[in-house]
C-alpha positions in Angstrom: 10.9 11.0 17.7 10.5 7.6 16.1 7.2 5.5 17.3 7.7 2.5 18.7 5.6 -0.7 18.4 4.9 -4.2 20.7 3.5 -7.2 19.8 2.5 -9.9 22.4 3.0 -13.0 20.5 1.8 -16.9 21.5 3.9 -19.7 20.5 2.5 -21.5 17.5 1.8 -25.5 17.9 -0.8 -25.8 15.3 0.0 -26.2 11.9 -1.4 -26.6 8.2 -4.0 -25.1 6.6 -6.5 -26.1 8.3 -5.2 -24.9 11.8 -4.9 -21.8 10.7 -8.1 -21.3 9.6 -9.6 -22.3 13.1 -7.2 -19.6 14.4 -8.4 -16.7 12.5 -11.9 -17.5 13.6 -10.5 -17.2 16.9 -8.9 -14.1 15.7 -5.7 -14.5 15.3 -2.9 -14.5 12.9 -0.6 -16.8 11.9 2.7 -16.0 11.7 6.5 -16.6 11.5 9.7 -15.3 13.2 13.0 -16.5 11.9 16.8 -15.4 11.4 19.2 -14.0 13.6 20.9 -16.7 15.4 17.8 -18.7 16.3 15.7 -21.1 14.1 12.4 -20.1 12.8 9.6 -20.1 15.7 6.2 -20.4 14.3 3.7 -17.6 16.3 0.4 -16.3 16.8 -0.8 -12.9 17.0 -4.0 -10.7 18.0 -5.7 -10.2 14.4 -7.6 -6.7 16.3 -4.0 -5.6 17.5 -1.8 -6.5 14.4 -5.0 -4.3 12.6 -4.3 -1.6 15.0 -0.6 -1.5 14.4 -0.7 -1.6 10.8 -3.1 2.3 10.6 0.6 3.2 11.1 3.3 3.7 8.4 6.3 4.0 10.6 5.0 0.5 11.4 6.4 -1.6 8.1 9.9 0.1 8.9 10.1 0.1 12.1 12.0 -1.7 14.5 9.6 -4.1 16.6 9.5 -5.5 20.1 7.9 -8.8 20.0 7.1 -10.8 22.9 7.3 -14.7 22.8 6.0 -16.6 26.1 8.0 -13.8 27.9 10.9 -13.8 26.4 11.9 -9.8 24.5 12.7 -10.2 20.8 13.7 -7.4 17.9 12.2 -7.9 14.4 11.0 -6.1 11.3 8.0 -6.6 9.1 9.1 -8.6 6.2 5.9 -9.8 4.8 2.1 -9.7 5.1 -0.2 -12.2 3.0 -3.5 -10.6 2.7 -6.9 -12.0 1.8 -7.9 -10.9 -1.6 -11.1 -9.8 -1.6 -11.4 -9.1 2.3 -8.0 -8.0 3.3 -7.7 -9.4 6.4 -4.5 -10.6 7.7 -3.8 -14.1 6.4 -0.7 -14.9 7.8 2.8 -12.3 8.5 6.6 -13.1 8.5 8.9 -11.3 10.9 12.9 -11.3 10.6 15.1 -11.2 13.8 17.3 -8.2 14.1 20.9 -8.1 15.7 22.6 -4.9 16.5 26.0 -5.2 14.1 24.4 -7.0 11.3 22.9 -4.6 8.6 19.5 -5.1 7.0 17.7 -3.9 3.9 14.8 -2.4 4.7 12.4 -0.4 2.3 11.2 3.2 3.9 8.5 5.3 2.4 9.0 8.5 1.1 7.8 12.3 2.7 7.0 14.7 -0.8 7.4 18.1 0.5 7.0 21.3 -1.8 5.3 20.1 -4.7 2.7 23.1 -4.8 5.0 25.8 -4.4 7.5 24.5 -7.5 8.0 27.1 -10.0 7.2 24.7 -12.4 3.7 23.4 -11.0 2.9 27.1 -9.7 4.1 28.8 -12.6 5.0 26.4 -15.6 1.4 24.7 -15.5 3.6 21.6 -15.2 2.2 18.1 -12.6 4.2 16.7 -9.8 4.6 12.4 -10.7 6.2 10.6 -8.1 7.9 7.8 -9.6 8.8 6.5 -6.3 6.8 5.9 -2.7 9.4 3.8 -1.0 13.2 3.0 -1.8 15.5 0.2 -0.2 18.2 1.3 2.2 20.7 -0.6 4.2 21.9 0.2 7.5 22.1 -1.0 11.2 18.9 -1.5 13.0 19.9 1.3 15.5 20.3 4.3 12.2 17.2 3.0 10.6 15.0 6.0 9.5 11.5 6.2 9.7 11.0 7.9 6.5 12.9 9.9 4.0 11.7 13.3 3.4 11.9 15.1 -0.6 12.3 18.7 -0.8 10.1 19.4 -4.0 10.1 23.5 -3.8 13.1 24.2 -6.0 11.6 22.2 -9.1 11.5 23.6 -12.6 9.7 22.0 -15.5 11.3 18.8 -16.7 13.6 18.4 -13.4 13.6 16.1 -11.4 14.9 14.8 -7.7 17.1 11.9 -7.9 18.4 9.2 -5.1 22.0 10.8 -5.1 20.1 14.1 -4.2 18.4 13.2 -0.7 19.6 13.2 2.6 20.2 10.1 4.7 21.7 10.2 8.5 25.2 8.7 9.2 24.9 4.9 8.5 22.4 4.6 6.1 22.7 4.2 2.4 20.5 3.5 -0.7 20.8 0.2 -2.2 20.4 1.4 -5.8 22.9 3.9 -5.3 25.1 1.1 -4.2 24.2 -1.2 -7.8 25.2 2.4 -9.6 21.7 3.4 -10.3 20.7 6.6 -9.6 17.2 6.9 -10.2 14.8 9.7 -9.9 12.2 9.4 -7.2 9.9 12.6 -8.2 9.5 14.8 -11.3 7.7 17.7 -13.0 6.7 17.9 -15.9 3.8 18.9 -17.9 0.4 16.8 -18.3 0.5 13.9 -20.8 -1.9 14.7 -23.8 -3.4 11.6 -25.6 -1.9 10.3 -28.7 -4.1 10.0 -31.6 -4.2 6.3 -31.3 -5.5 6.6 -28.0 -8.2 9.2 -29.8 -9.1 6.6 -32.5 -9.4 3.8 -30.0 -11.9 5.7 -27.7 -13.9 7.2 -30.8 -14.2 3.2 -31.6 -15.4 2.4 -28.4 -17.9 5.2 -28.8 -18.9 4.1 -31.7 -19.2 0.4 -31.1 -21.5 1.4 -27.8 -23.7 3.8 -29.8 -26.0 1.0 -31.4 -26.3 -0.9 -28.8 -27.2 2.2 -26.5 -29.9 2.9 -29.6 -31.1 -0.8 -29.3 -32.1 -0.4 -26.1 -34.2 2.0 -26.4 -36.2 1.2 -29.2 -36.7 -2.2 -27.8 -38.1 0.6 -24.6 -40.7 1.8 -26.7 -41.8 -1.1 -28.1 -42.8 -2.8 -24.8 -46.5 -2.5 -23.5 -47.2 -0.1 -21.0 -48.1 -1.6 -17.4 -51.5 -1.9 -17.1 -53.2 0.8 -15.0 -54.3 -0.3 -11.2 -58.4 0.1 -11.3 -60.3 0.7 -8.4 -62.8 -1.4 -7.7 -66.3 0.1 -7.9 -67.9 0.4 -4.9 -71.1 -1.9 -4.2 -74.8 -0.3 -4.7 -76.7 -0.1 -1.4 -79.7 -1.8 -1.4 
């Protein structure tokens, strides 16, 4: 069964940069909800809830209920700007939903198998996934929460391709769409290095080696700490 998500959201009168850095002190996040048939409402949301929400994967593909001043809104997750050293929350953008307009949504991808593959088990060969998420378009009502790949039945050198998953009535992959069918997982055996990447990390090695060696003669040449003395105790008279 697909997990459903709220957000309580505040009507956003403050604006500019400087407004929204009093509101995250107060912790909250900035944000913005636009298309559909309305225009776009500037919002405010619980930074600790938003944080608690977004632990979840179904989350960023998932259809939301948002809440503005009482009023019961659908949206998905388009965007989140995130600090970058901190990674707080710096500001999010939402996009209205309607029920008979398709949207474009990216959904992440369920790897299944990938142990027992006759060519990992047997062939000595790696699983890569080339892929973690694809773009698929369909109502908001056939929107799948992930997309599962079967990996079990791979060889050496095959691979699972978009034309080869399953999707539910409705949905379909943009790519496949544009006429490219590409592959989202493969196996295949592990990448040795080239000799030029052999040369360039003997040079490295190299180039380190007297400097390592500088170091520690310069080591031994430095005086020894002095030893702590005790101070001799005073003759009794």
């Amino acid at each position: 069964m697909k997990q459903s998500f709220a957000i309580s959201a505040e009507v956003r009168t403050m604006h500019g940069k400087g407004a929204s850095r009093r509101l995250r002190r107060e912790g909250k996040v900035p944000a913005i909800i636009y298309g559909g048939t309305e225009n776009p409402q500037a919002i405010q949301v619980s930074a600790n809830e938003l944080m608690k929400s977004l632990k979840h994967e179904a989350f960023y593909s998932a259809i939301l209920n948002v809440e503005i001043a009482g009023k019961a809104e659908k949206a998905v997750l388009k965007d989140l700007h995130r600090h970058p050293v901190r990674n707080d929350v710096m500001h999010m953008d939402l996009q209205r939903v309607l029920a008979n307009v398709l949207l474009r949504m990216h959904i992440p991808l369920h790897f299944k198998g990938g142990d027992v593959a006759p060519g990992v088990k047997t062939g000595g060969g790696i699983v890569e996934h080339q892929q973690i998420q694809v773009e698929v378009e369909c109502l908001p009502k056939d929107l799948p929460e992930f997309i599962e790949v079967d990996l079990s039945e791979l060889n050496l050198n095959d691979a699972v391709h978009l034309s080869q998953l399953s999707l539910g009535e409705g949905v379909q992959f943009v790519e496949l769409v544009r006429g490219n069918d590409i592959s989202v997982a493969a196996v295949h055996l592990p990448r040795l290095p080239t000799e030029e990447e052999l040369a360039e990390d003997a040079a490295k090695a190299a180039a380190a080696t007297p400097a390592a060696v500088g170091k520690a003669k310069a080591a031994a040449k430095a005086p020894a700490p002095a030893a702590a003395t005790k101070a001799a105790p005073a003759k009794k008279k």
